[in-house]
C-alpha positions in Angstrom: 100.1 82.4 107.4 101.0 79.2 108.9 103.6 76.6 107.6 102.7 72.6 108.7 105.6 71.0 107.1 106.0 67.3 105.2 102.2 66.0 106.1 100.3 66.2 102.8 103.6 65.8 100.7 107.5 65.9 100.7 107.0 69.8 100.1 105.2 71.9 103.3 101.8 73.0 103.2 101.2 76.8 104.0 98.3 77.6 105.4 96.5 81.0 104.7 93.9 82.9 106.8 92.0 84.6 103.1 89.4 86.6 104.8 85.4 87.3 103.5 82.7 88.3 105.6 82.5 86.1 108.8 84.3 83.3 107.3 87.8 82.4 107.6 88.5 80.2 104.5 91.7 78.1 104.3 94.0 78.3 100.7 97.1 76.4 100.5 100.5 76.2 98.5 103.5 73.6 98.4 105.9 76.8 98.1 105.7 80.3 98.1 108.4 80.8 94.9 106.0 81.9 92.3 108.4 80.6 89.7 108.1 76.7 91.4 106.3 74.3 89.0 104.5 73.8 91.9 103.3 76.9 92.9 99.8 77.5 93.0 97.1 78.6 95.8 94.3 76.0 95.9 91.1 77.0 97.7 90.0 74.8 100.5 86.7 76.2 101.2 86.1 77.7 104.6 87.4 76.8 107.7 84.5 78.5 110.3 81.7 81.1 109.5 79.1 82.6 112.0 76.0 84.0 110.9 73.1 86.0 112.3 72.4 82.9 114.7 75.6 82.9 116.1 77.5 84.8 118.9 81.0 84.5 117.6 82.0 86.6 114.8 84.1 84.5 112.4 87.1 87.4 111.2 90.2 87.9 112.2 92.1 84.7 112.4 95.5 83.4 113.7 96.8 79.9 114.1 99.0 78.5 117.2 100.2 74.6 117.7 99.8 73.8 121.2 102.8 71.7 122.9 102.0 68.3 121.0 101.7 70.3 117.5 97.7 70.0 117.6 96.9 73.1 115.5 94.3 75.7 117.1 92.7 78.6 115.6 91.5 81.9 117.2 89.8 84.4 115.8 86.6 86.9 117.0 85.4 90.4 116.6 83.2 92.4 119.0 79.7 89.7 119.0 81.1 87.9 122.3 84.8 88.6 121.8 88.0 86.4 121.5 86.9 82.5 120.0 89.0 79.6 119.7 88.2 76.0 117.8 90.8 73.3 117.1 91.7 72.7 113.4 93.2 69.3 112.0 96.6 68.6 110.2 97.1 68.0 107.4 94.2 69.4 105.7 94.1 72.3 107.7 90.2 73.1 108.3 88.4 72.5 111.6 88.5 69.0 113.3 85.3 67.3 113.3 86.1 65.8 116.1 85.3 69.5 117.8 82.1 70.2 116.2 80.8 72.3 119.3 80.8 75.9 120.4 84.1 77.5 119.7 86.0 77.9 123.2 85.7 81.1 124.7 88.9 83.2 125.5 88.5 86.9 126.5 85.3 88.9 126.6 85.3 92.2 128.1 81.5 91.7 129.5 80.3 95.4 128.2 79.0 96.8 125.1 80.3 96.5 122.2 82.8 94.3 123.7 85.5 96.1 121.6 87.8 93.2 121.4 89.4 91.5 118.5 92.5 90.4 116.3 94.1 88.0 118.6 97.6 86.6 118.4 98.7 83.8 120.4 102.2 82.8 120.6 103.8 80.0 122.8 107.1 81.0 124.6 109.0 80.7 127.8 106.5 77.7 128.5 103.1 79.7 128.3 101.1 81.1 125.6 100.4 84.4 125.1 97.3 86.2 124.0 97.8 89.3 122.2 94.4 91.5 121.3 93.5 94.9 120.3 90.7 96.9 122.3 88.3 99.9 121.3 88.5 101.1 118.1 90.1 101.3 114.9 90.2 102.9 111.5 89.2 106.4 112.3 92.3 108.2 111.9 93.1 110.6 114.4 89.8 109.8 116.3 91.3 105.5 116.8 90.9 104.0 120.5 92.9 101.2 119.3 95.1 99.7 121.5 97.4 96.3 122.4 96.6 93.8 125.5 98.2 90.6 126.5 97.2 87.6 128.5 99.1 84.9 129.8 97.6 81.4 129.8 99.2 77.6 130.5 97.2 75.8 128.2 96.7 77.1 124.7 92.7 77.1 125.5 93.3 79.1 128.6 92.3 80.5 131.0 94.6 84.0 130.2 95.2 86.6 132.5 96.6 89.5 132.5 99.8 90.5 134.8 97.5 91.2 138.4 95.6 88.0 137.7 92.2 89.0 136.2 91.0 86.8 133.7 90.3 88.3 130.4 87.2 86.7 129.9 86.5 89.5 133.2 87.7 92.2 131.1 91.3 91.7 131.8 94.4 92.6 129.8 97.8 93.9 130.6 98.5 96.5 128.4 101.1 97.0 125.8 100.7 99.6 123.5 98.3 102.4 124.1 98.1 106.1 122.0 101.2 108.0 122.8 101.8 111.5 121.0 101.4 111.7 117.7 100.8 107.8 117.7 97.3 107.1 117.5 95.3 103.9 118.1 97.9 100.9 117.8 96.8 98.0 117.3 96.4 94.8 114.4 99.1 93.4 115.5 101.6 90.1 115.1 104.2 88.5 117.1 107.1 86.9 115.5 109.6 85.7 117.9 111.1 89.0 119.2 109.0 91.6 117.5 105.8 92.8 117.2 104.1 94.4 114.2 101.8 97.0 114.3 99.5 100.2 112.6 98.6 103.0 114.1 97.3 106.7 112.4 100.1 109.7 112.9 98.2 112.9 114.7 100.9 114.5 112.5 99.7 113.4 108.9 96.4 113.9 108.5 95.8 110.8 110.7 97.8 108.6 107.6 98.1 105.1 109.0 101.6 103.8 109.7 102.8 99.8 110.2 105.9 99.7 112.6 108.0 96.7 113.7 108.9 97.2 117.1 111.8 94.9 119.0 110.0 92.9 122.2 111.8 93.2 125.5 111.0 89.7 127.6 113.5 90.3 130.4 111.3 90.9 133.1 108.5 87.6 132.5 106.3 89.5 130.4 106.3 91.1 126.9 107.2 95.3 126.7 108.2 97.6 124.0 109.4 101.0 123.2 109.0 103.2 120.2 112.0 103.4 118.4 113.0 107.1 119.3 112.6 105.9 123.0 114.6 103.0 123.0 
């Protein structure tokens, strides 16, 4: 969900990401009290979709404003990884000024190209690309895990912390199976924490969503588990 404040009316716009098949569509509210006069989701139709003629798969998508609040949307899944097109205040769908192939962030250049869910956030003067590799939703048998990418314009080029670029492969990690933690990954950055799931090797491979504080100290994101920090 993303907030672009006091362009369509005196009350912000909120911007949110209501997923179908390979189509990102756009729904938007003045408020988010559901006892506001005002409150009400209206549908604004879809914002991208890819189809069997496409290389970019249309899921997953998170919104980032650049350094002069210009709006950009990635998204991607697998097909030819991590997408990016630019979207237009205050309506909130794609510019139709960029009405070419979305810009192309990370690719891991082998099959299945098991990249997806990315997450930029701007900080320290950068943005940073957050993904999730391999794969989830299989319980105790999830290769999920975190990367991040470092970049100095929103539309890259990101690399990882030794320099490769991820649309080589590249990708620092952050989060990886440990223990009884299986296959982290989905997750968001909010300032200084990052969300996450991940499937418990010690119930029945039951998926867990943990909030973890994010260290910055040393130039580049880390984390602990809770009962290690």
């Amino acid at each position: 969900m993303t907030r672009a404040s006091g362009m369509r009316s005196p009350a912000s716009t909120l911007l949110a990401g209501d997923l179908a098949v390979h189509d990102p569509a756009l729904a938007t509210n003045a408020t988010l009290d559901p006892q506001d006069p005002d409150y009400a989701w209206v549908d604004r139709g879809p914002v991208i979709a890819s189809g069997p003629e496409d290389d970019f798969n249309a899921i997953d998508p998170g919104v980032v404003l650049d350094d002069a609040g210009t709006p950009w949307m990635s998204f991607g899944s697998f097909w030819s990884g991590i997408r990016m097109v630019r979207l237009h205040w205050p309506d909130g769908l794609r510019d139709p000024d960029d009405d070419g192939a979305p810009r192309h962030l990370a690719d891991r250049r082998r099959s299945p190209n098991a990249i997806e869910a990315p997450y930029i956030v701007a900080r320290d003067g950068a943005f940073w690309l957050f993904a999730s590799q391999d794969f989830c939703c299989r319980g105790v048998g999830s290769t999920y895990s975190i990367i991040v990418g470092r970049a100095e314009q929103v539309t890259g080029p990101y690399v990882d912390r030794d320099g490769v670029p991820m649309m080589d492969g590249g990708g620092t990690p952050l989060r990886a199976t440990d223990g009884v933690r299986i296959g982290p990954g989905g997750q968001a950055v909010s300032g200084e924490w990052l969300a996450l799931h991940h499937y418990r090797g010690d119930d029945d491979g039951r998926f867990r969503l943990e909030i973890l504080p994010l260290d910055w100290s040393t130039g580049w994101p880390e984390t602990a588990w809770k009962d290690e920090q």
